[in-house]
N, C-alpha and C positions, 0 to 999 in steps of 0.2 A: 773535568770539574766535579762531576758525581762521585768521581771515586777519589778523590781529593778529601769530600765532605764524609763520603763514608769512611775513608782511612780515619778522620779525625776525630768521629762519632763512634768509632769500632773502638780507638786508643781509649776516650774519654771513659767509655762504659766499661771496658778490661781496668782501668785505675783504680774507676771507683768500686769494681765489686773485689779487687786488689784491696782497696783500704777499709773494706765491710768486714773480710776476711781478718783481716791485719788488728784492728784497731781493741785497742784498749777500752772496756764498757765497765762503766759503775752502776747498778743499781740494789734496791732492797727487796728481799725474800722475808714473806709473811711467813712468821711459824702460830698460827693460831693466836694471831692480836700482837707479836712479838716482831718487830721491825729490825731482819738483820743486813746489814750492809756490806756490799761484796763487789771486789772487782777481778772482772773476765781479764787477763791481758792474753787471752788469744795463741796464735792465732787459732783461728774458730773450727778449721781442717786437720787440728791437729788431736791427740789422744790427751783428752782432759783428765788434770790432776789435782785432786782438792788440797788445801795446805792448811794447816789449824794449829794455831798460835799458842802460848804458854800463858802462865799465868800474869796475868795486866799488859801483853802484846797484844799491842794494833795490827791490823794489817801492813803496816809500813815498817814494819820490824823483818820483813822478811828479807835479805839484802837482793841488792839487787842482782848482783851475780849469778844468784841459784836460780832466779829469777829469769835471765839471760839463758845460761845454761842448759834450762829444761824447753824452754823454746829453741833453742840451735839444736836440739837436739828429739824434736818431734813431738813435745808437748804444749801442752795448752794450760798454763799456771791458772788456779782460779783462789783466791784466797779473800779470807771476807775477816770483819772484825766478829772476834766471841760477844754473845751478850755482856751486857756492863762494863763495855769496851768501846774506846773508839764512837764511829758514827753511828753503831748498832744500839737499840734501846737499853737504859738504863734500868736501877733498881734503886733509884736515889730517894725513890717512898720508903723503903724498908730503914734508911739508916745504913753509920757505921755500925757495926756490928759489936757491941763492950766488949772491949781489950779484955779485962780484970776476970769478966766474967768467962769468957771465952776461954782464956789461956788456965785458969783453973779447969774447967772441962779438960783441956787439951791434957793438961797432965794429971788427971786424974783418971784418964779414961772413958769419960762420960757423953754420952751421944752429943752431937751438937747439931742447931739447926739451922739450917741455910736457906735463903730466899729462892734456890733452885736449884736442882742436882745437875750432877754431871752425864743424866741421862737428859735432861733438859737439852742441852747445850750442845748432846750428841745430835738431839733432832734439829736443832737449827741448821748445821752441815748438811743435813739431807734436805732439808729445807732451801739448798742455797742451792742444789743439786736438780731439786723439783721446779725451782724456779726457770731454771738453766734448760730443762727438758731432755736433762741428761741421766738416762736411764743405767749407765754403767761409767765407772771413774778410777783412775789409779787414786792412791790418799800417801798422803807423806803431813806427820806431825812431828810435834818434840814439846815436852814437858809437862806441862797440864794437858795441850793440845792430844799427848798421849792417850793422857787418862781418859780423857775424852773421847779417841776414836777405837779405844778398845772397846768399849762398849757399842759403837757408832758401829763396826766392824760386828760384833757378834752378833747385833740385832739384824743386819743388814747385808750381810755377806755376799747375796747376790748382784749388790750396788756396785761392789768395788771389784776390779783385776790384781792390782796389788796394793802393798801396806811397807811403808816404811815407817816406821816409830824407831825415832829419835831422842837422846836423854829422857827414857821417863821410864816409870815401873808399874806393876798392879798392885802392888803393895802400896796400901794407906799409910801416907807417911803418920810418922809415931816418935817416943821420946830418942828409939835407936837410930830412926832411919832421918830424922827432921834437920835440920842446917844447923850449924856449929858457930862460934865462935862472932865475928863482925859480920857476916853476910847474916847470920842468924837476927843479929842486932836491928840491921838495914832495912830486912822485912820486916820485924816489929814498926820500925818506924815507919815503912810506905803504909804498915795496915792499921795502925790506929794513933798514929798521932798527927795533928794538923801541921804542915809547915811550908814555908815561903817559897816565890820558885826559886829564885836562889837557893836554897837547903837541899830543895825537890832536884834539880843540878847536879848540884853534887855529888846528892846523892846515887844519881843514877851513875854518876860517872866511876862512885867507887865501887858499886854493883857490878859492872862493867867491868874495870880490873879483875875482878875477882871471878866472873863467869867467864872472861874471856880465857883467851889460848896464853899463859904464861907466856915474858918479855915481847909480846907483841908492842910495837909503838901504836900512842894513838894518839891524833890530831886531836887536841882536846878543845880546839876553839870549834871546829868542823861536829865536834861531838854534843855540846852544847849547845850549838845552834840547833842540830839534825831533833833534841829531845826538846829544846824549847817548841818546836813547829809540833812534836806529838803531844807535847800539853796544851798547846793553844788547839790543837785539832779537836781535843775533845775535852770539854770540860767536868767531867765524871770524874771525880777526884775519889770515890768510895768503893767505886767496881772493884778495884784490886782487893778487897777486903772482903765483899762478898762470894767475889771468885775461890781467895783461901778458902773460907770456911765450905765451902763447897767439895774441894777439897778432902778437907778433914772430915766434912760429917758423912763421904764415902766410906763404903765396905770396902775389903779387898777385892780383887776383880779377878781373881785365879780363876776360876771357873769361865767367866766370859772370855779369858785370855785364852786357855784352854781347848775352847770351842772355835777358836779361829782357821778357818780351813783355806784361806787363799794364801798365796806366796807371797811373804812378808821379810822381809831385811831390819834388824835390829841393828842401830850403830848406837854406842857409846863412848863418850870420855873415860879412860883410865883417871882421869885428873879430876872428873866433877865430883863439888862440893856440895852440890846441891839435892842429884836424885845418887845413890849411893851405884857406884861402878857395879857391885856386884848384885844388887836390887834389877839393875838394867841384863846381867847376864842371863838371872835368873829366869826373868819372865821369859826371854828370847829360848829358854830352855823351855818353857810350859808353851809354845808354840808349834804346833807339830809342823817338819821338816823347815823351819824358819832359818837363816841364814842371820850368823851375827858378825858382826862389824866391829873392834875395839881397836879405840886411837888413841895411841900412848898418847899426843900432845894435846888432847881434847880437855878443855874442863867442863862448861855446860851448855855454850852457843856455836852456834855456825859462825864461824867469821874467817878473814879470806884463807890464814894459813890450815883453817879445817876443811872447807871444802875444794883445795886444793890437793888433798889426802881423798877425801871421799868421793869426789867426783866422779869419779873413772868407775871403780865400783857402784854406784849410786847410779849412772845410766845405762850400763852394762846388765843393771836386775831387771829398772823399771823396761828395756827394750827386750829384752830375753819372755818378759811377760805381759807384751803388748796384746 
């Protein structure tokens, strides 16, 4: 009978410290007054790696795949929303930020001023890092999330084992390097003009065409639904607007890019519209011994038929530099 109760008591306690290990955690890391929101998905024995989103992505932009994959494969995803994003604290005191007046700036050359830099924004990841009590991290970004942990990376270097930066450059977009044509339009419209979710909809969904992997299908009812839940998730309708100008009123980052000394993987789209193919070679060039990655089918997201390309190289770096 005793060992009947202790078989069952031995099982009970291996479960539970099984689902301690296992389990998915949500909470907020302080960055000096600044409430940022993050979730662990574990498991907690495994080699953590930080993930930092683009410009106006949530945390739930991350799909879930890459998601899956970096845990079958011996890490520990941790990903959190940027400031002015998502569940993370807002900046909705400051304002949109004037279109009229801005976009004169923009092409005229002229400094502009943001509610927080993107050295701000670098400290919150290490913030999300300090919270965690994790004193060393692989980091995997793309787009803004770049811009971001290039500086995140030079300040911090002994933080991190490795670096993948995904679609993004050190160069401060400008009148050559900056979006073209209807995605150019798209962004105008998410960053200063008011509009309905239906519009907001749509809009994403034509966004989407256009950053995704050419002739991919897409569930467009499945897609619509997935972005109506990231707008009801956070009602910060501005953030993306203060994020651009953040952005733009960055320097170039050659130098801190330069100064990067861990073993980092640059992948780009041959295809993206958005940070320029050869913008993305370049930096990977001002990376000492950095490995680059270019995918003919890429335009400027992760989605399935990209990380079905990258995958293989993409855990073959981060295990090679465990």
């Amino acid at each position: 009978m005793m060992n009947k109760i202790f078989l069952i008591l031995t099982t009970f306690l291996l479960a539970t410290m099984s689902l301690s290990v296992l389990a998915k955690t949500e909470n907020y890391a302080d960055n000096e007054g600044i409430e940022i929101f993050y979730v662990d998905y574990g498991p907690k024995n495994h080699e953590p790696i930080l993930l930092v989103q683009g410009l106006g992505g949530q945390l739930t932009f991350w799909p879930d795949e890459l998601i899956s994959l970096l845990q079958e494969n011996g890490f520990r995803p941790i990903v959190y929303d940027n400031r002015d994003v998502g569940l993370s604290d807002g900046f909705e005191e400051y304002g949109r930020p004037n279109f009229i007046w801005n976009y004169i700036k923009f092409y005229t050359g002229l400094p502009l001023k943001s509610a927080y830099s993107l050295a701000d924004m670098a400290s919150d990841g290490i913030a999300v890092l300090d919270d965690l009590e994790l004193k060393e991290s692989h980091l995997l970004a793309m787009s803004m999330g770049g811009m971001i942990t290039q500086r995140m990376v030079a300040d911090n270097s002994d933080r991190f084992k490795s670096y993948v930066l995904i679609a993004s450059m050190a160069r401060t977009p400008d009148l050559q390097t900056g979006p073209k044509g209807e995605l150019k339009k798209l962004i105008e419209d998410r960053s200063f003009r008011e509009q309905t979710i239906e519009e907001r909809l749509d809009r994403s969904l034509k966004m989407y065409k256009i950053l995704g992997t050419p002739g991919t299908e897409i569930n467009e009812e499945e897609f619509r639904k997935n972005a109506l839940f990231n707008i009801e998730r956070s009602s910060n309708e501005t953030g993306f607007t203060r994020q651009l100008i953040a952005i733009l009123a960055d320097r170039d980052r050659y130098d801190e890019v330069r100064s990067i000394n861990i073993p980092t993987l640059v992948i780009h789209g041959k295809l993206d519209p958005l940070i320029p193919f050869e913008e993305g070679k370049k930096t990977a060039d001002m990376i000492p011994n950095s490995q680059f990655l270019p995918v003919d089918i890429m335009s400027h997201l992760i989605d399935k038929p990209v990380l079905e390309i990258i995958e293989e190289p993409l855990v073959q770096f981060l295990s090679e530099n465990n």
